[in-house]
C-alpha positions as CSV (number, residue, x, y, z in Angstrom):
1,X,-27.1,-21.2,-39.1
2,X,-28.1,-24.5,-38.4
3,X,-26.6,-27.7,-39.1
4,X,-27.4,-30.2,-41.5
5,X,-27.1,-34.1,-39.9
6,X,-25.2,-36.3,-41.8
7,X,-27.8,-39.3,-41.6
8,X,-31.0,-38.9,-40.5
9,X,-34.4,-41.4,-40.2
10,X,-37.8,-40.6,-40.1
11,X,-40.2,-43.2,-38.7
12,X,-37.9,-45.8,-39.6
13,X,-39.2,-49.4,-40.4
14,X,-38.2,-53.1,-40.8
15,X,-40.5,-56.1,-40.9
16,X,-39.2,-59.2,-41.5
17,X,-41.6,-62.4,-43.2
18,X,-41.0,-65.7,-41.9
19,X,-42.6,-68.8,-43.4
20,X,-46.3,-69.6,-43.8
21,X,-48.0,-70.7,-40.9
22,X,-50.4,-72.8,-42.9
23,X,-52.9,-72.7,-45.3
24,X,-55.5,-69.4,-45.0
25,X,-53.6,-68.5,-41.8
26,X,-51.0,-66.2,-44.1
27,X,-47.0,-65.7,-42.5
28,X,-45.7,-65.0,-39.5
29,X,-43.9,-61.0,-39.5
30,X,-41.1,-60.0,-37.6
31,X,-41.3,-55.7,-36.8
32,X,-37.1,-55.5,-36.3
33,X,-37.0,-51.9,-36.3
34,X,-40.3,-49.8,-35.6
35,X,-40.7,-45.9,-36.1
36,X,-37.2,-44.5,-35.5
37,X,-36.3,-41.3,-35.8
38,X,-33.0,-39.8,-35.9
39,X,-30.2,-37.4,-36.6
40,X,-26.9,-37.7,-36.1
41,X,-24.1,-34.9,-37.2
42,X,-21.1,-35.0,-38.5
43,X,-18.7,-35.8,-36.1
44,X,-20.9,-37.3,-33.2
45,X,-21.2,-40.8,-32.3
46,X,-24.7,-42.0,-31.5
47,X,-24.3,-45.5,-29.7
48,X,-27.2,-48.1,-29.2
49,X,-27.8,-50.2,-26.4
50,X,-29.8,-53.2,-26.4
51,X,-29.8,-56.9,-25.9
52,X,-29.0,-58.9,-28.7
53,X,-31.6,-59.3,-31.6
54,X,-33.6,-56.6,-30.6
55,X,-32.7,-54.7,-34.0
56,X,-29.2,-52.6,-33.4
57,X,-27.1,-54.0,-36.3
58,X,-30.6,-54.2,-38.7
59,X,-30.7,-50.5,-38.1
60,X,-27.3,-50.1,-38.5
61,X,-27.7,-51.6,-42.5
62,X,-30.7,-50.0,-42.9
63,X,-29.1,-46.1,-42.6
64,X,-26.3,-47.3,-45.0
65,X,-29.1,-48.5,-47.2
66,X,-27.7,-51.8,-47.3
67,X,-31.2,-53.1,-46.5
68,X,-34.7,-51.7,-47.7
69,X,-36.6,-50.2,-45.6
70,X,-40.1,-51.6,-45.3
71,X,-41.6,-48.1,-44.3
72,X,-39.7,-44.3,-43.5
73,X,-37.4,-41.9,-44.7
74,X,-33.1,-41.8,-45.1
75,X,-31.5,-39.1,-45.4
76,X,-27.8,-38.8,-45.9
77,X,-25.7,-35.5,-45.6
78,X,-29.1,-34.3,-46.7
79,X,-30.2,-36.4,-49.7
80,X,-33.1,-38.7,-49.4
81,X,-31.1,-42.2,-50.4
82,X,-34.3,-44.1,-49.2
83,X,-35.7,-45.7,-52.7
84,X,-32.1,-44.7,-54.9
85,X,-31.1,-47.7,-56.9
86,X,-27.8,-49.5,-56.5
87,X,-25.7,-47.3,-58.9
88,X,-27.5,-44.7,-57.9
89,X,-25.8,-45.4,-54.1
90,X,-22.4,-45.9,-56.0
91,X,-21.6,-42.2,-55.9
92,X,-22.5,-42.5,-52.1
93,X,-20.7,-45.6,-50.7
94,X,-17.1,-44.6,-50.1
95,X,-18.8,-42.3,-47.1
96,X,-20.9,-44.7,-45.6
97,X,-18.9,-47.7,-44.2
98,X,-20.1,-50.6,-41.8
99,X,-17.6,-52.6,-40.0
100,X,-19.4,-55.6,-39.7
101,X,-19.9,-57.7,-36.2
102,X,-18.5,-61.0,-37.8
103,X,-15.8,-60.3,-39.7
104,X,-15.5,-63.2,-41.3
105,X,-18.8,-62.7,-43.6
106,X,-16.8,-59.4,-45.2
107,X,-13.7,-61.3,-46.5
108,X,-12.9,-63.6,-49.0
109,X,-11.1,-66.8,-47.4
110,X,-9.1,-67.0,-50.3
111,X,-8.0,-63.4,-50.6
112,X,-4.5,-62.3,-48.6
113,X,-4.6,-59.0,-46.9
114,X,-2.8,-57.5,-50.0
115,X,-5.7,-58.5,-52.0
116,X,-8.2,-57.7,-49.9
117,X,-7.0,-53.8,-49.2
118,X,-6.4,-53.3,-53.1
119,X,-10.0,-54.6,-53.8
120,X,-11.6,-51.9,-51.5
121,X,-8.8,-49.5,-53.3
122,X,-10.2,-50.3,-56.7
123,X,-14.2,-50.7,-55.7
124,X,-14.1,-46.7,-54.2
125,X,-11.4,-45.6,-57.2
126,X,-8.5,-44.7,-54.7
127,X,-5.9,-46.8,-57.8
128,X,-5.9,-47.3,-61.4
129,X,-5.0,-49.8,-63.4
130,X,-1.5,-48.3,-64.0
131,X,-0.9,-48.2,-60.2
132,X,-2.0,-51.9,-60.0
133,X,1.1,-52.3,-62.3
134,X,3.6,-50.3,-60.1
135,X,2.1,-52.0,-57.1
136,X,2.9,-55.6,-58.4
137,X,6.3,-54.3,-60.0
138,X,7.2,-53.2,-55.9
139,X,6.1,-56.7,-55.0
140,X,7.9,-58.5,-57.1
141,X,11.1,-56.2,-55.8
142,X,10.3,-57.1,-52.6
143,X,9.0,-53.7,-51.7
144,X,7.4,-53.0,-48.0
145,X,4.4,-50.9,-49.7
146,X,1.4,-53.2,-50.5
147,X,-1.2,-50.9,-51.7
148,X,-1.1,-47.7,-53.2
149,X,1.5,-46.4,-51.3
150,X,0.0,-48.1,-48.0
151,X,3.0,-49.1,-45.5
152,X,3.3,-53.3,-45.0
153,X,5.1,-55.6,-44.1
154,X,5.8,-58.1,-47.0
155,X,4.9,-61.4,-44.6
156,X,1.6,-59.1,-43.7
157,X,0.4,-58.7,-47.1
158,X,1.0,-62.4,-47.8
159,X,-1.0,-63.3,-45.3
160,X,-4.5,-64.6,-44.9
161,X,-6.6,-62.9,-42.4
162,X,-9.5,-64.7,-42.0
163,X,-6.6,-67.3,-40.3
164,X,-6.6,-65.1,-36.9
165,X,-9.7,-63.4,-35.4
166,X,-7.5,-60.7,-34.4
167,X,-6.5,-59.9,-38.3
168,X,-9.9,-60.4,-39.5
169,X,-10.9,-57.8,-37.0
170,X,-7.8,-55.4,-38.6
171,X,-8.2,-56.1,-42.2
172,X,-12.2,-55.8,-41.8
173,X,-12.2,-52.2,-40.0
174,X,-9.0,-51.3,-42.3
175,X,-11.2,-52.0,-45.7
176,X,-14.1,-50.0,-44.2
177,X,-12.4,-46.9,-43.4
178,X,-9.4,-46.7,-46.5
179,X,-12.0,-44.5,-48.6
180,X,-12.1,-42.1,-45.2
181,X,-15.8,-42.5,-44.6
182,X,-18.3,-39.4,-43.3
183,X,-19.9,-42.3,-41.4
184,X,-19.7,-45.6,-40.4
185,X,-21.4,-48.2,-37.9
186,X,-19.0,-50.3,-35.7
187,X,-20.3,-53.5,-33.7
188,X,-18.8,-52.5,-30.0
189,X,-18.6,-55.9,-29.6
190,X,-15.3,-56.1,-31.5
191,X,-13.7,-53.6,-29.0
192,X,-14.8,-55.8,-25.6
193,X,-11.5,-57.6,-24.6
194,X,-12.8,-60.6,-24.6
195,X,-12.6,-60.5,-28.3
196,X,-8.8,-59.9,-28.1
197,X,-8.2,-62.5,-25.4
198,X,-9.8,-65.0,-27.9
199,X,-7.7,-63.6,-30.9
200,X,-4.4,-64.1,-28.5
201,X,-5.2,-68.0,-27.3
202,X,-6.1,-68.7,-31.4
């Protein structure tokens, strides 16, 4: 029997439009992914090479449907999820995560790491309204368990994340995978040292 991928693309495409070059001479197009195809199954990890800005992290959004395509087919755990409305992708979101490259762009400045790991809670319906309630009565009490029953330190949970690279990194990648994802794109770029030698010095 043969298996079924968990995402798949078929003659994938992005063009980008830039701005008009001038009167009768139209606008400039930008071809950021062209014609790829693909399968990957559940439990593989399909990695792309390239320099930067040739396309990797535009394909990335584009298989998690977080950009439209401009041309091709998606195809998640066998659904075609290419021209499915927003709250039609609802249903579909808490298995397809992206962990994005700057970490910064997915977190509220103002939000602690408490608030930021119940909001993901909430958004994929891993804690009601009543648990919100026992949550904030175990604060208040000085309990060690932030969110829904997730172990951390009180002085953690206070905390604001986007204030270290190294915890916007943590919180980022935490958010992403709480819902336990099928699949999810990671930026290797926030695994190379250097990344952690900056987040130690800051």
């Amino acid at each position: 029997m043969s298996k079924q991928p968990i995402i798949a693309a078929e003659s994938l495409c992005k063009t980008f439009r830039g701005p008009s070059r001038g009167i009768g001479r139209g606008r400039s197009e930008l071809r950021a992914v062209d014609g790829v195809t693909l399968e990957v199954m559940q439990g593989e990890t399909l990695g792309l090479v390239g320099e930067s800005g040739c396309g990797k992290s535009t394909l990335g959004r584009l298989l998690l449907r977080l950009q439209d395509p401009t041309s091709g087919r998606i195809y998640f755990d066998g659904h075609d999820i290419t021209h499915l409305s927003q709250s039609e992708l609802r249903p579909f979101r808490g298995d397809m995560q992206i962990i994005f490259q700057d970490p910064y762009s997915s977190l509220n400045p103002r939000m602690t790491v408490r608030a930021a790991l119940s909001e993901a809670l909430r958004v994929h319906g891993m804690v009601s309204a009543a648990s919100e309630e026992e949550q904030h009565r175990r604060r208040t009490s000085g309990s060690p368990r932030c969110s829904s029953g997730l172990a951390c330190d009180p002085s953690t949970c206070g905390a604001i994340p986007t204030s270290s690279p190294a915890a916007s990194v943590s919180v980022s990648a935490s958010r992403a995978l709480l819902p336990s994802p099928r699949a999810s794109s990671w930026p290797m770029s926030l695994l190379a040292p250097s990344t952690w030698r900056r987040s130690s010095t800051s």
